[in-house]
Each structure stands twice: as structure tokens, then as C-alpha cells.
C-alpha positions in Angstrom: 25.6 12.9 2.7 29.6 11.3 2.9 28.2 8.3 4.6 25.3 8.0 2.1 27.6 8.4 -1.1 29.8 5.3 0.7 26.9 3.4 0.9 26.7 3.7 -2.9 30.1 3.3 -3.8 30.5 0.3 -1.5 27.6 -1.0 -3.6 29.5 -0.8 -7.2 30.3 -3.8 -9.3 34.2 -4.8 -8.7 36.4 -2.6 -11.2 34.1 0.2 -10.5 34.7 3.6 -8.9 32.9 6.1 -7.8 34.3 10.2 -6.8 32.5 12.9 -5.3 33.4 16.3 -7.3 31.5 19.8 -5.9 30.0 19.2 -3.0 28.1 22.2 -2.2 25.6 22.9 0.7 22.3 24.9 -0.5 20.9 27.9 1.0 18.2 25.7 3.3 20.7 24.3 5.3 19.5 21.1 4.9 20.3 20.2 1.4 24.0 19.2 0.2 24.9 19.2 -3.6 27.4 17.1 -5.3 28.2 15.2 -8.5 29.3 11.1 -7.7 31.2 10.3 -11.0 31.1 6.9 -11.3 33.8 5.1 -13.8 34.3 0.8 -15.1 38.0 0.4 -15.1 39.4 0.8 -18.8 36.1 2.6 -19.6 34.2 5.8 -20.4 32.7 7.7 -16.9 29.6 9.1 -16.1 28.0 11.3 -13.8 24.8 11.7 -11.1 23.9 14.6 -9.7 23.4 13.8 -5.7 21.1 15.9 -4.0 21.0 14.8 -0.2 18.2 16.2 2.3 17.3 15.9 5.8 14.3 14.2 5.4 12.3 13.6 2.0 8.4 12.9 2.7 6.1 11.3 -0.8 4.8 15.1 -1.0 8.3 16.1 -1.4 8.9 14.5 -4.5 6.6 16.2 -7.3 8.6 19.5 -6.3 11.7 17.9 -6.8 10.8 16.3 -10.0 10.0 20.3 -11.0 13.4 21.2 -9.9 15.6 18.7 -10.4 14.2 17.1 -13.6 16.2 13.5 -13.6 16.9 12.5 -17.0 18.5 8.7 -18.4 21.1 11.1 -19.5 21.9 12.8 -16.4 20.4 10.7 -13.6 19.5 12.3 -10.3 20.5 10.3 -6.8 18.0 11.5 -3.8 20.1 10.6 -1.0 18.1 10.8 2.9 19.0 8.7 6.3 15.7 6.8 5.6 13.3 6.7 2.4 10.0 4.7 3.2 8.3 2.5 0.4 5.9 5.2 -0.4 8.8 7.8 -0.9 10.7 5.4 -2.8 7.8 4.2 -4.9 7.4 8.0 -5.9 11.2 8.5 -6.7 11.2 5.7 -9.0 8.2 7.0 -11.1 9.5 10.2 -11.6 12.9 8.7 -12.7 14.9 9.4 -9.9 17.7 7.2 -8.7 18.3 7.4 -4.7 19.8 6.2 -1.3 19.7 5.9 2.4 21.7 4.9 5.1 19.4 1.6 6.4 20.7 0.4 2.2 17.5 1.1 0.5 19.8 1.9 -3.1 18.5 2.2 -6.3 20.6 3.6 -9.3 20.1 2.9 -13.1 22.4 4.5 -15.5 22.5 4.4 -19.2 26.0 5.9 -20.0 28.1 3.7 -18.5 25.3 0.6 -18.1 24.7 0.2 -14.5 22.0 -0.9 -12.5 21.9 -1.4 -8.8 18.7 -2.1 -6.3 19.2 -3.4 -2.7 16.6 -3.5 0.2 17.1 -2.1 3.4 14.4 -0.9 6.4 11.1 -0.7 5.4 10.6 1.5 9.1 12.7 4.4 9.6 14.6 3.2 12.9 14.9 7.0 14.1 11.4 8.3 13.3 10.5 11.9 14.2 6.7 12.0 16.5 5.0 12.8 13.3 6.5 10.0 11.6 5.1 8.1 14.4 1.6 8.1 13.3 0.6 5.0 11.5 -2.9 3.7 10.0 -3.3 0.6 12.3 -6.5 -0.2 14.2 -10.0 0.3 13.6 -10.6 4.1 13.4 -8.1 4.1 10.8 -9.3 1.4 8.7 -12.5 3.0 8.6 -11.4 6.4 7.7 -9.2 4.4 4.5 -12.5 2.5 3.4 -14.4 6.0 3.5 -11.8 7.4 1.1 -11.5 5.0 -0.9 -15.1 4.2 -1.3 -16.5 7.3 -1.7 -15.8 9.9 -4.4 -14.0 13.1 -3.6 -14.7 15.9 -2.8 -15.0 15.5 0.6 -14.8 17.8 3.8 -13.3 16.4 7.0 -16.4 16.7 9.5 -18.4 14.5 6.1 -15.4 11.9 6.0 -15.3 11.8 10.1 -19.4 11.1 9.8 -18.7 8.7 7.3 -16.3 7.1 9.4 -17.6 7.1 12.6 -14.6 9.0 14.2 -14.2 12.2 15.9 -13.0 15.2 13.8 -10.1 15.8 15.4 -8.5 11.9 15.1 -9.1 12.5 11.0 -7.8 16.0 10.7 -4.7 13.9 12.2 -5.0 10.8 9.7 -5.5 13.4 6.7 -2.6 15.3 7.8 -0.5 11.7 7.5 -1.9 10.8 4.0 -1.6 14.3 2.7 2.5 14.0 3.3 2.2 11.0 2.0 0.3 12.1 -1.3 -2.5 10.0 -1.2 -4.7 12.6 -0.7 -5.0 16.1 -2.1 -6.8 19.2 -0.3 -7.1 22.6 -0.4 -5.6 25.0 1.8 -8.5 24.5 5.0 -10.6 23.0 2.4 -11.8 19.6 1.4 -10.1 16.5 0.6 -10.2 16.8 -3.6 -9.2 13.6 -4.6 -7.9 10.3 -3.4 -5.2 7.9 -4.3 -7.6 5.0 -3.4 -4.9 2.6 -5.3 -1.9 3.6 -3.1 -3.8 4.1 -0.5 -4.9 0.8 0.2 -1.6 -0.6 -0.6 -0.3 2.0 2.5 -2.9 0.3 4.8 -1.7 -3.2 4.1 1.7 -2.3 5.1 0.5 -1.9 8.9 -3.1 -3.9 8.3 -3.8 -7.6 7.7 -6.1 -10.0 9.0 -3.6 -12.6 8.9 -1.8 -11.0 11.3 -4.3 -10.9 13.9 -5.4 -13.7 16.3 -8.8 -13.7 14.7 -7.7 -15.8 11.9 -8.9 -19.5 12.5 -8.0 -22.1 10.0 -10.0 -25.1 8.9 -10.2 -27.7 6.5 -13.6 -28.4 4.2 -13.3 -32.3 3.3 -16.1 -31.5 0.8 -13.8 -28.5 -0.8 -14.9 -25.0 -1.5 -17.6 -25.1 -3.6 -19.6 -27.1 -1.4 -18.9 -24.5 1.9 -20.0 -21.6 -0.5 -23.2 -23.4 -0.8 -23.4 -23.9 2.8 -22.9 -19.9 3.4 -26.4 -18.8 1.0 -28.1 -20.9 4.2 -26.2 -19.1 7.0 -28.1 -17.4 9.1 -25.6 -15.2 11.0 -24.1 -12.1 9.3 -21.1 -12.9 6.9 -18.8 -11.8 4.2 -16.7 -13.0 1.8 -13.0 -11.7 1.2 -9.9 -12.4 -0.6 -9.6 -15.0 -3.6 -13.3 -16.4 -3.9 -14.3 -12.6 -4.2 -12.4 -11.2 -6.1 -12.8 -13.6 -8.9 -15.8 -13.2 -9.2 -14.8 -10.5 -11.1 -11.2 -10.6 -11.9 -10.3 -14.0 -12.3 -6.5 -15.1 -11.9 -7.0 -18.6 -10.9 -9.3 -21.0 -9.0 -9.0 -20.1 -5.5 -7.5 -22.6 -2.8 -8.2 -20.7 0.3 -12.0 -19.5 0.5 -12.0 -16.1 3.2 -14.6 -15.5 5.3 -15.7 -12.8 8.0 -17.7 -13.9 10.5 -18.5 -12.7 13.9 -18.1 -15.9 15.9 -16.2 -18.3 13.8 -16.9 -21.6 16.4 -20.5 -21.0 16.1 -20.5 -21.6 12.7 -18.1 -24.7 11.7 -20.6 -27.2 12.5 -22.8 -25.2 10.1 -20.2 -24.8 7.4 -19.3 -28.5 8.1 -15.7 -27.2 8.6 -12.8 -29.1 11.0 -10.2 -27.0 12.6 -6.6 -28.0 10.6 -3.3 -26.3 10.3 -1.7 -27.7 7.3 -3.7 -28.3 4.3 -6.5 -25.9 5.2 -8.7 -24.5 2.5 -11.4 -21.8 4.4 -10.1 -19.3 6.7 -12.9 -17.5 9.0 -11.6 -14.4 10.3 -13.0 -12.5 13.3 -13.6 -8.5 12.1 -11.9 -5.8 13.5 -14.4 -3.7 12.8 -17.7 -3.7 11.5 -16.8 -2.0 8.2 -15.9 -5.6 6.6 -20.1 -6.1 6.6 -21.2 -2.8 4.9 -21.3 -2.0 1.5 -21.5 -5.4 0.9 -22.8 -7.2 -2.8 -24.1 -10.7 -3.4 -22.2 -12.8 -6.3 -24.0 -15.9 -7.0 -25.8 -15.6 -3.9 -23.5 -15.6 -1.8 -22.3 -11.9 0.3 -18.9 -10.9 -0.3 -17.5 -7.9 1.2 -16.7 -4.4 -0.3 -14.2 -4.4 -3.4 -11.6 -2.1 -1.2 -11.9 -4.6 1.4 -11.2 -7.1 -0.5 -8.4 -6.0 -2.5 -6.3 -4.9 0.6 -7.3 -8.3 2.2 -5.3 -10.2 -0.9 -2.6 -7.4 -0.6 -1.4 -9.2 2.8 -2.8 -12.4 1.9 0.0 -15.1 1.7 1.0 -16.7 -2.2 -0.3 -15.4 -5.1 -2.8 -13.3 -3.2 -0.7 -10.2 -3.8 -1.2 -10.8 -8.0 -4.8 -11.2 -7.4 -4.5 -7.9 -5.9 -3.1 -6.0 -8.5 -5.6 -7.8 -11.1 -9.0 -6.5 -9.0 -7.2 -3.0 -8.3 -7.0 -2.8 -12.4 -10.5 -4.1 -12.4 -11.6 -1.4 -9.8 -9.8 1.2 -11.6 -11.5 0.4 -15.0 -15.1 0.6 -13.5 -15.5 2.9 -10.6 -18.7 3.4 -10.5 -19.7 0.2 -10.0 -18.4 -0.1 -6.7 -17.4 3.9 -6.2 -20.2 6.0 -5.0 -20.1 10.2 -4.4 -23.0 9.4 -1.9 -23.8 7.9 1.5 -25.8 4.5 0.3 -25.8 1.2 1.5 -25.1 -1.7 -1.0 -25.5 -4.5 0.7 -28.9 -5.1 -1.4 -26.8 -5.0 -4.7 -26.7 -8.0 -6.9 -24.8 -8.7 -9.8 
């Protein structure tokens, strides 16, 4: 906790102080108590109650919301060796200020005025083997787009079916997300409801096709409107992602990079009438990790585009203002579920707006 508490105080304005007064250890052993007074030379003081832990998991933080109750009055600092995004995403919207050791630091106070918000390790660099579990690869990405596509409730053997996994691997990937919060079950029970919003923002923290060598890059002399006419004539399998998609129903802007799933992207630029470029290039074919990008597809003016949870997590590691067109097609999806939400196994690909 010292070391944490240094890190703070070594992040105060000049003319600032900060103290530690009653530092206590609770009866878990793994909790230390203590009030950082914090004090502008020539000025009034204030006070944060610091509660440090060993470790401090997204679950965690409801419970010590319950406890703790952080108030703009009387702030509360959750101090831990690490805090991962998700954690810290949760502290902040239940008004907590907090701290770790890799200089992930965020403290608002009202009484004295003081704000303070660095950025240090999104990965904790000592991770316990549970920690070690992650979302990457293909069984994972099809047990997110099960989740999120389909209402809860939902038992695990359903969502393994659904997924194409073996039980066992999703128990494991459920067990992950539940710490997490992005899923809520019952004791040996189904899965009762689903963060789909946070949870694809968690899978494009480890997930992007970007990232992969399946992204090819290509100029269309002709510009994007004449390549989306070019796709209602393709006769291989296809689908649309990122900006062209997604405005189709939440506009932000005109897009300037049309995305495009395809399962053998040379076979199809002569088609397309695309050319291979690295700078200037406006269509992107990617090559699918998985065959989830085709199903529950939609047709939009004809042309297929791939499922809205696809697409949104797509524009979530999309380069530019692709994370903004994110946010605006997550509000979209979260104003009209059901129609592109389903509590049943059907295929959409047949659906046409």
C-alpha cells in the first residue's frame, strides 16, 4: 500500500502534499486501511479514504461500492498492484478514485479542487494463471458473438451448441467474463443476462482484424460506391464490416475505407476491380478467422453486411474515427434490440431492410 500511496503523492501538483494518518490492516489480511490527507500549500486540506487490496477483479467492485460508498465529499482511493481497464472502467462509474503501481492513477476531489488521471499498463505484468486466460482466437470469438447475439437466459451446454465449442472450454470462458461482470449467473445455473456493450469492447482489446495478416489493402480508382456495386454481382460468399455497415444505420460520416470479409481475397480483386496499394487505400478485404463473420448476416441496399456485433467490435479496433462510429452503432443497437437481438436459434442472413 506505502509504495501505492507514493505513487500518488509523487503525482501531486507542485505545493501539494500529501500524509498518510491510520493505517490499519483489516481482518482479511489482505486489505490495508488508511486516510491520505492531501493539502495546497497556504490552503484548506482534505481527505481520501485509501482502501488497498491484493487484487481487485470488475466483480469486486459492486461489493465495494455497498461498503465503501465513495462520495464527492469523501472520496474513496482503491489502491491494487495492477487495475485492468475493465476494473478501472467500473471504479470510475461507481465514483471511486484509485491507483496501482504500473501508474494507472485517477483522483478527483472537490474540497480542495484536484484532479489527477495518468495511464499506466493496460496488462498486469505479474498475472496470476487465471488472469492468464484471455478471449483471443476463434472459439472465443464465437462464444462472444453467441452472447451477445442471443438473449439471455442461457445455459452453458445451449451457449457451447450455439458456439460450436465443447462445454468444458465455455464453462472456462464464462468463469473469465463472470469475474469480469459481463455476465451474470446463478449459482450452477444459467447465464441470466449479458453485458453485450462491454463485452464486445473486452473482445476488441485482444481481437482485431487489423491485427492479423489477413488484412489486404487495395485501392478502388472508381471509389466506393462503384465496388459496393460490384459486390451485389459477387458470386463467392461475402460480408460487409466496419464503416460502410454501420452507416447504414447509424450514420457518422461518409466512409473512406469500405471492409470486406471474403474468403480468398486475390480471387476476387479482379472482380471488384481493386489494385493492391498501401497508402491511399480505400477497401480493405480481410480473410475470416472464423466463419461466424458470414452468419446472421442482413442485406442493406443489396448488398450483405455482416452481424451488427460483428461490426461494431470491427470499428472498435478499426484505426481513425472508427472507434466513434463504434460507440454511435452500440447506442443504435442498444435502442433496438430486437432487431438484430434474437432469444432463439435463427438464421438472418435472409433479412432485408
Amino acid at each position: 500500500m506505502a509504495d501505492v500511496i507514493a505513487a500518488v503523492r509523487g503525482r501531486l501538483p507542485a505545493n501539494w502534499a500529501g500524509t498518510i494518518l491510520r493505517p490499519s490492516k483489516t481482518a482479511d489480511g489482505e486489505t490495508v486501511e488508511a486516510v491520505l490527507r492531501v493539502q495546497r500549500k497556504g490552503a484548506a486540506a482534505g481527505t481520501i479514504r485509501v482502501n488497498a487490496k491484493s487484487r481487485v477483479e470488475p466483480k469486486d467492485v459492486d461489493y465495494l461500492a455497498a461498503s465503501l460508498q465513495p462520495t464527492a465529499d469523501e472520496p474513496v482511493l482503491i489502491a491494487a498492484p495492477h487495475l485492468s481497464p475493465r476494473t478501472q472502467e467500473r471504479l470510475r462509474s461507481r465514483g471511486f478514485a484509485y491507483a496501482d503501481l504500473t501508474g494507472n492513477v485517477r483522483l478527483e476531489m472537490t474540497q480542495p479542487g484536484l484532479f489527477i488521471e495518468t495511464t499506466g499498463a493496460r496488462e498486469n505484468p505479474e498475472p496470476s494463471p487465471r488472469e492468464r486466460k484471455s478471449l483471443k482466437g476463434a472459439k472465443a470469438g464465437r462464444l462472444v458473438r453467441a452472447l451477445c447475439d442471443y438473449r439471455a437466459p442461457v445455459g452453458l451446454r445451449e451457449l457451447a451448441k450455439r458456439a460450436g465449442v465443447d462445454p468444458g472450454y465455455a464453462s472456462r470462458v464464462v468463469e473469465l467474463l463472470d469475474r469480469e461482470a459481463l455476465v451474470t449467473r446463478t449459482p450452477r445455473g444459467p447465464i441470466t443476462a449479458v453485458d453485450w456493450r462491454g463485452l464486445l469492447t473486452r473482445w476488441a482489446q485482444e481481437y482485431s482484424p487489423f491485427r492479423r495478416q489477413g488484412a489486404t489493402m487495395y485501392l478502388a480508382a472508381r471509389g466506393i460506391p462503384a465496388v459496393t456495386e460490384r459486390l451485389k454481382q459477387l458470386k463467392v460468399r461475402y460480408a460487409v464490416t466496419g464503416s460502410w455497415a454501420a452507416a447504414e444505420v447509424a450514420p457518422v460520416a461518409p466512409p473512406r475505407l469500405l471492409t470486406v470479409y471474403v474468403d480468398r481475397p486475390r480471387d476476387v480483386e479482379q472482380a471488384l476491380d481493386l489494385r493492391p496499394a498501401e497508402a491511399g487505400a480505400n477497401v480493405a478485404l480481410f480473410t475470416p478467422f472464423d466463419d461466424i463473420v458470414f452468419e446472421r448476416t442482413s442485406v442493406k441496399k443489396g448488398v450483405t453486411v455482416a452481424a451488427m456485433s460483428q461490426i461494431a467490435a470491427d470499428l472498435l479496433t478499426s484505426p481513425g474515427r472508427g472507434p466513434n462510429e463504434a460507440e454511435a452503432l452500440m447506442q443504435w443497437m442498444q435502442e433496438n434490440e430486437d432487431a438484430w437481438r434474437t432469444g432463439e436459434t435463427r438464421d438472418l442472413r435472409t433479412a432485408v431492410s
